[in-house]
Chimera marker file (.cmm) of the C-alpha trace (Angstrom):
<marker_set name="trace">
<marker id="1" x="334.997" y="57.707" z="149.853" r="1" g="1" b="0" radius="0.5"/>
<marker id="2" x="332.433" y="60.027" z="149.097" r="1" g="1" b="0" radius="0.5"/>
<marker id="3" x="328.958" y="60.204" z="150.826" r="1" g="1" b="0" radius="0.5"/>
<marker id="4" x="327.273" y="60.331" z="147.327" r="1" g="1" b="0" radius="0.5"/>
<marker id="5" x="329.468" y="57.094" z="146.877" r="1" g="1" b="0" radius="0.5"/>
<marker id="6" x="327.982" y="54.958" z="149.723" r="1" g="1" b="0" radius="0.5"/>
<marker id="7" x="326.432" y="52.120" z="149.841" r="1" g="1" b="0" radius="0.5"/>
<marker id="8" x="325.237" y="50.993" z="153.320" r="1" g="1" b="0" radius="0.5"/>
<marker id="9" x="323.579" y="53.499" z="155.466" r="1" g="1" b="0" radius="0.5"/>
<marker id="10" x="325.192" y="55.779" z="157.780" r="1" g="1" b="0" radius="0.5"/>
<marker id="11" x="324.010" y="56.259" z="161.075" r="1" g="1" b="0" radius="0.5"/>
<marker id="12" x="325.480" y="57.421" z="164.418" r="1" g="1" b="0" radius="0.5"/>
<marker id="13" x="323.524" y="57.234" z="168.157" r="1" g="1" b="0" radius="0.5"/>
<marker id="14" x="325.084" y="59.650" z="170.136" r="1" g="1" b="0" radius="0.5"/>
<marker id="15" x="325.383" y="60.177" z="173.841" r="1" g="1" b="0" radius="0.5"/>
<marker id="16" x="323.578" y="63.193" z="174.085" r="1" g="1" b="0" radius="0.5"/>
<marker id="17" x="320.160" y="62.284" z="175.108" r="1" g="1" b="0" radius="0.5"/>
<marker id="18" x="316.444" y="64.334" z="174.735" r="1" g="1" b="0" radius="0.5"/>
<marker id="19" x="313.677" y="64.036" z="177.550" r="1" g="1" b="0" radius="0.5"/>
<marker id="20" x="310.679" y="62.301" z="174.976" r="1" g="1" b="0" radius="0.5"/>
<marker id="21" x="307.335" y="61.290" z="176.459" r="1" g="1" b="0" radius="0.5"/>
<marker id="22" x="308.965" y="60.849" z="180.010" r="1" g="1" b="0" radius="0.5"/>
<marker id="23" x="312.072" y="59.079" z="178.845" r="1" g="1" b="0" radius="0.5"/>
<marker id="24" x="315.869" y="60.215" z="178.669" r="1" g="1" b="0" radius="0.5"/>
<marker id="25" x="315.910" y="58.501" z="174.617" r="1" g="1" b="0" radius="0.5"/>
<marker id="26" x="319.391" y="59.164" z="172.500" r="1" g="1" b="0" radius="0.5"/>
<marker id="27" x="319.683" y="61.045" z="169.610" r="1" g="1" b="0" radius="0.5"/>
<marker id="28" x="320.109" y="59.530" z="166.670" r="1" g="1" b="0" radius="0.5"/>
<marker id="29" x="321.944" y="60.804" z="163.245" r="1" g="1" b="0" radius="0.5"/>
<marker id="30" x="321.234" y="59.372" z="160.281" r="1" g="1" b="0" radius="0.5"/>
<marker id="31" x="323.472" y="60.433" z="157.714" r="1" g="1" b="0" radius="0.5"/>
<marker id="32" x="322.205" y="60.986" z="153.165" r="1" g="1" b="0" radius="0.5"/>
<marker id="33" x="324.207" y="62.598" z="150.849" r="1" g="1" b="0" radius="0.5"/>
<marker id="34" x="321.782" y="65.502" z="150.504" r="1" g="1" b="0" radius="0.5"/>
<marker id="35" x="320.712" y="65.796" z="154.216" r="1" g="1" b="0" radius="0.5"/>
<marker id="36" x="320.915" y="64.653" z="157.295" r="1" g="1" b="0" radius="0.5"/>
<marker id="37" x="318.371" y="63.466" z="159.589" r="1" g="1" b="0" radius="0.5"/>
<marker id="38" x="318.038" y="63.635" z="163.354" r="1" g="1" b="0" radius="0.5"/>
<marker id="39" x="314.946" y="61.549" z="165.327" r="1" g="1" b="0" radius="0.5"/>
<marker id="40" x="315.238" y="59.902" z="168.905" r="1" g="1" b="0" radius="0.5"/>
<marker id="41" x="316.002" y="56.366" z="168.980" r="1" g="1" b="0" radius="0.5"/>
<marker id="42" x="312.983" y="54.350" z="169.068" r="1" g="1" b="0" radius="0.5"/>
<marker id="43" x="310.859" y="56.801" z="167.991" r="1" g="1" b="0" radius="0.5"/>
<marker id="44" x="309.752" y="57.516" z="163.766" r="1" g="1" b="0" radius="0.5"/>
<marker id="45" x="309.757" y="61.141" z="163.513" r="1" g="1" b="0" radius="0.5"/>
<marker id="46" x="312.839" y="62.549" z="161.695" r="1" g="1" b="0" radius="0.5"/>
<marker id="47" x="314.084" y="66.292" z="161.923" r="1" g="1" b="0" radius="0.5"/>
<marker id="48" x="315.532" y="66.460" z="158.252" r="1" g="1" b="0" radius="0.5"/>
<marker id="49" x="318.467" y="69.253" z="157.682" r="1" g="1" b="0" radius="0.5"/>
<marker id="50" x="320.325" y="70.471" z="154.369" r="1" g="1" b="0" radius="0.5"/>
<marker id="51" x="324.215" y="70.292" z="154.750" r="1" g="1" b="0" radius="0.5"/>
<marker id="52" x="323.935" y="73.785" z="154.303" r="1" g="1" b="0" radius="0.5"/>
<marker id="53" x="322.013" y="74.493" z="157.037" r="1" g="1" b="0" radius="0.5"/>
<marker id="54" x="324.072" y="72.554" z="159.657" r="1" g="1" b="0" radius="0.5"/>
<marker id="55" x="327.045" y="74.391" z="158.336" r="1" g="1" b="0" radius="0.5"/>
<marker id="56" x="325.339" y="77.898" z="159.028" r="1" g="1" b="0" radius="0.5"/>
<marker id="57" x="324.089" y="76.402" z="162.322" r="1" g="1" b="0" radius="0.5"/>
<marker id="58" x="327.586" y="75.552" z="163.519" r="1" g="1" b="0" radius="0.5"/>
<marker id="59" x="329.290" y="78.624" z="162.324" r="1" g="1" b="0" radius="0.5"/>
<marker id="60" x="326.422" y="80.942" z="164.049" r="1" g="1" b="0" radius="0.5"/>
<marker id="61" x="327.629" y="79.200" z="167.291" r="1" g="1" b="0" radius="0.5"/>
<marker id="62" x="331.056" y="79.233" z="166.778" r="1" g="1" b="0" radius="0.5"/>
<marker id="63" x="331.055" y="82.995" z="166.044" r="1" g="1" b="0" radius="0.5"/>
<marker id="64" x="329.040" y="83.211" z="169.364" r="1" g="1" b="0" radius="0.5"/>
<marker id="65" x="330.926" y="81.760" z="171.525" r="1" g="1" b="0" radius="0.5"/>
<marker id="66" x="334.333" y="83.395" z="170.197" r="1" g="1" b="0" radius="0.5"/>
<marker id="67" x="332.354" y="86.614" z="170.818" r="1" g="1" b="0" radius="0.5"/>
<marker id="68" x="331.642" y="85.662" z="174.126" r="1" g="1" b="0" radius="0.5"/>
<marker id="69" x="335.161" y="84.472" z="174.817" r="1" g="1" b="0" radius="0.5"/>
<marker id="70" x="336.312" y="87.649" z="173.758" r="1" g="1" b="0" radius="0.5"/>
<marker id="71" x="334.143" y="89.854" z="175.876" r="1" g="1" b="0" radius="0.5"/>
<marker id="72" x="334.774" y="87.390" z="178.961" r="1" g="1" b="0" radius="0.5"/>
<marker id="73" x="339.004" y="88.384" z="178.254" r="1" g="1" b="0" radius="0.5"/>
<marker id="74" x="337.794" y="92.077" z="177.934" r="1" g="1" b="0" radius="0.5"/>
<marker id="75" x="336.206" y="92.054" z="181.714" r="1" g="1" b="0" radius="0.5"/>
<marker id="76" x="338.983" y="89.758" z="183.166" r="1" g="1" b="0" radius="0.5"/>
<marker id="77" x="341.797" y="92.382" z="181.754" r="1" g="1" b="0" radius="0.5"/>
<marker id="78" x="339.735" y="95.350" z="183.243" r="1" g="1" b="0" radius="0.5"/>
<marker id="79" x="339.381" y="93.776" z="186.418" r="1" g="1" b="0" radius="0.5"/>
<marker id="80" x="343.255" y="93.160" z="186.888" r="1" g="1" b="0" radius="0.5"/>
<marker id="81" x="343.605" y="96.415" z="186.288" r="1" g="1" b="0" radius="0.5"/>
<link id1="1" id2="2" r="1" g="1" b="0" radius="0.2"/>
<link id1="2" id2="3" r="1" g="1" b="0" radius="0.2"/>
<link id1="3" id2="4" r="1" g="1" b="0" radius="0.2"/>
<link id1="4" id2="5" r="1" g="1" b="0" radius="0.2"/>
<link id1="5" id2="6" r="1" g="1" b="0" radius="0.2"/>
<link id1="6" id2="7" r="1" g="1" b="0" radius="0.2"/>
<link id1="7" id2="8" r="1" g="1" b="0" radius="0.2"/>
<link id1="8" id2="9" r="1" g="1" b="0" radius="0.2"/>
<link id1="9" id2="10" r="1" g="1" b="0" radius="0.2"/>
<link id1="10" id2="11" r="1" g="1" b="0" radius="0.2"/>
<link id1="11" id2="12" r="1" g="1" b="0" radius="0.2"/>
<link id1="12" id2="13" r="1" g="1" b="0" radius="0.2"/>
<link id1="13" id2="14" r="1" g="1" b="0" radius="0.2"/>
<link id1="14" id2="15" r="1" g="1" b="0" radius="0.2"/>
<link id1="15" id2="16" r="1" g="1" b="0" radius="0.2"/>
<link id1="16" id2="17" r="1" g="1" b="0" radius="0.2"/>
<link id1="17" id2="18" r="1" g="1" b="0" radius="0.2"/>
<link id1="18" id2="19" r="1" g="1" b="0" radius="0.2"/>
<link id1="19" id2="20" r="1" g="1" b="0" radius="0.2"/>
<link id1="20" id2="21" r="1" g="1" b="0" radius="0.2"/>
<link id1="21" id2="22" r="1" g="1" b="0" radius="0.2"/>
<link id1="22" id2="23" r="1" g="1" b="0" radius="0.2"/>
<link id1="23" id2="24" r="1" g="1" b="0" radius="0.2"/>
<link id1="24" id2="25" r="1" g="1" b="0" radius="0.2"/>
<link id1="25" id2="26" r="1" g="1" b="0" radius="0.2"/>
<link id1="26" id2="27" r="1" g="1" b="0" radius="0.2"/>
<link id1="27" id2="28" r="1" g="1" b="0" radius="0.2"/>
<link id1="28" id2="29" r="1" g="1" b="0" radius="0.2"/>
<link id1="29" id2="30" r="1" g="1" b="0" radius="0.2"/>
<link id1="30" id2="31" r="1" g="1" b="0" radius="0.2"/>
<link id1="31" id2="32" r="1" g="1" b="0" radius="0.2"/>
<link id1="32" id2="33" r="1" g="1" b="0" radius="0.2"/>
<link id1="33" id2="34" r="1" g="1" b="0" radius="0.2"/>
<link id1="34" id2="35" r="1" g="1" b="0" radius="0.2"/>
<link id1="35" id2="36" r="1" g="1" b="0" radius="0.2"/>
<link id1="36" id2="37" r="1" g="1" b="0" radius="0.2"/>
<link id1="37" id2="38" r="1" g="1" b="0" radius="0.2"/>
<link id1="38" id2="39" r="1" g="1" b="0" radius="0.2"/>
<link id1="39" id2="40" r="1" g="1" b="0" radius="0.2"/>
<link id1="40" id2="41" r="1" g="1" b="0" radius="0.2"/>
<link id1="41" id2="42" r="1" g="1" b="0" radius="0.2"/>
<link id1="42" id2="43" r="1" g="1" b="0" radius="0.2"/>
<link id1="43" id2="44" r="1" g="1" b="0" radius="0.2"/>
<link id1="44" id2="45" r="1" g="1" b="0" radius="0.2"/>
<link id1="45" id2="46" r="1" g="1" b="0" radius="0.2"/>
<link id1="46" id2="47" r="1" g="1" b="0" radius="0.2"/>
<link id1="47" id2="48" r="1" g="1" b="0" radius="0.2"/>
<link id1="48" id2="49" r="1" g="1" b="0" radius="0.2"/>
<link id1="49" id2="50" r="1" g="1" b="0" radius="0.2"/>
<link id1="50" id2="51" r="1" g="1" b="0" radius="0.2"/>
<link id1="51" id2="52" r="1" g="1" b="0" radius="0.2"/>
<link id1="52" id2="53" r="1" g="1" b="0" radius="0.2"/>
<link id1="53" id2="54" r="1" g="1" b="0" radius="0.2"/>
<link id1="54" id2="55" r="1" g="1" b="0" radius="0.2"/>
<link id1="55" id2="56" r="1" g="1" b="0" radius="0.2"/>
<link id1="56" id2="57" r="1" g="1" b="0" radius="0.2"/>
<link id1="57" id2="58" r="1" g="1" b="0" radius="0.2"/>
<link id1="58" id2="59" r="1" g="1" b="0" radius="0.2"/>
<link id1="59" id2="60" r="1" g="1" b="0" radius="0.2"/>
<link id1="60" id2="61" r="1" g="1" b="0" radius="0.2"/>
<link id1="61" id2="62" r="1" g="1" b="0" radius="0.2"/>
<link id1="62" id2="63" r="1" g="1" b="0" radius="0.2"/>
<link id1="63" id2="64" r="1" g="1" b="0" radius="0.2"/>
<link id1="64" id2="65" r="1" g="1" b="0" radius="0.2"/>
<link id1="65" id2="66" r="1" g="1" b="0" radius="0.2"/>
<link id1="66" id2="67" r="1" g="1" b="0" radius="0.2"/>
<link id1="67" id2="68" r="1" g="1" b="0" radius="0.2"/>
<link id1="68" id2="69" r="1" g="1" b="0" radius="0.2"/>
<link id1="69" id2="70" r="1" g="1" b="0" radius="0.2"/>
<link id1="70" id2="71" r="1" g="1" b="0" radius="0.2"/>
<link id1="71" id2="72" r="1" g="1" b="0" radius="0.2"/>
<link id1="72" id2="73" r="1" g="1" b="0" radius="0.2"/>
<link id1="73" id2="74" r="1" g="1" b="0" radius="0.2"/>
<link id1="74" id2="75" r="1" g="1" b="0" radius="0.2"/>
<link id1="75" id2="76" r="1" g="1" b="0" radius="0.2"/>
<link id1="76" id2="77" r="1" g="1" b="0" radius="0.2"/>
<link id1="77" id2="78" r="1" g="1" b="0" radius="0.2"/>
<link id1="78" id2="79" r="1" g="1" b="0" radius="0.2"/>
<link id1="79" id2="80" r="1" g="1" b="0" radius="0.2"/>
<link id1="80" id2="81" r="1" g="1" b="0" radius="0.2"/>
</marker_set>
């Protein structure tokens, strides 16, 4: 089924959790078919974010950490040696 398709509402708490006025509060996900929104649980204040954007958000930090990887093979092969 298609997002665009969906009735009910979509929303995911996850176990990753964000320090908010001096308490540990899960992140919450709450999916649209345009966007997606991210806001603490219990809390009102949503983060809104194109589909777009989280897609160039994960593949900047992919391409980071395969760059990283790489250079941490590069030092490990030099040092064996």
């Amino acid at each position: 089924m298609r997002l665009a398709q969906r009735k009910s509402r979509l929303s995911f708490i996850t176990n990753s959790t964000a320090r908010y006025r001096g308490k540990d509060r899960e992140i919450v996900i709450e999916v649209y078919p345009d966007y997606a929104a991210v806001r603490l649980l219990g809390t009102r204040t949503r983060y809104e974010a194109s589909w777009r954007a989280i897609h160039d958000l994960a593949a900047e930090i992919y391409a980071r950490r395969e760059k990283e990887r790489r250079s941490a093979e590069r030092k490990a092969h030099a040092r064996n040696k």
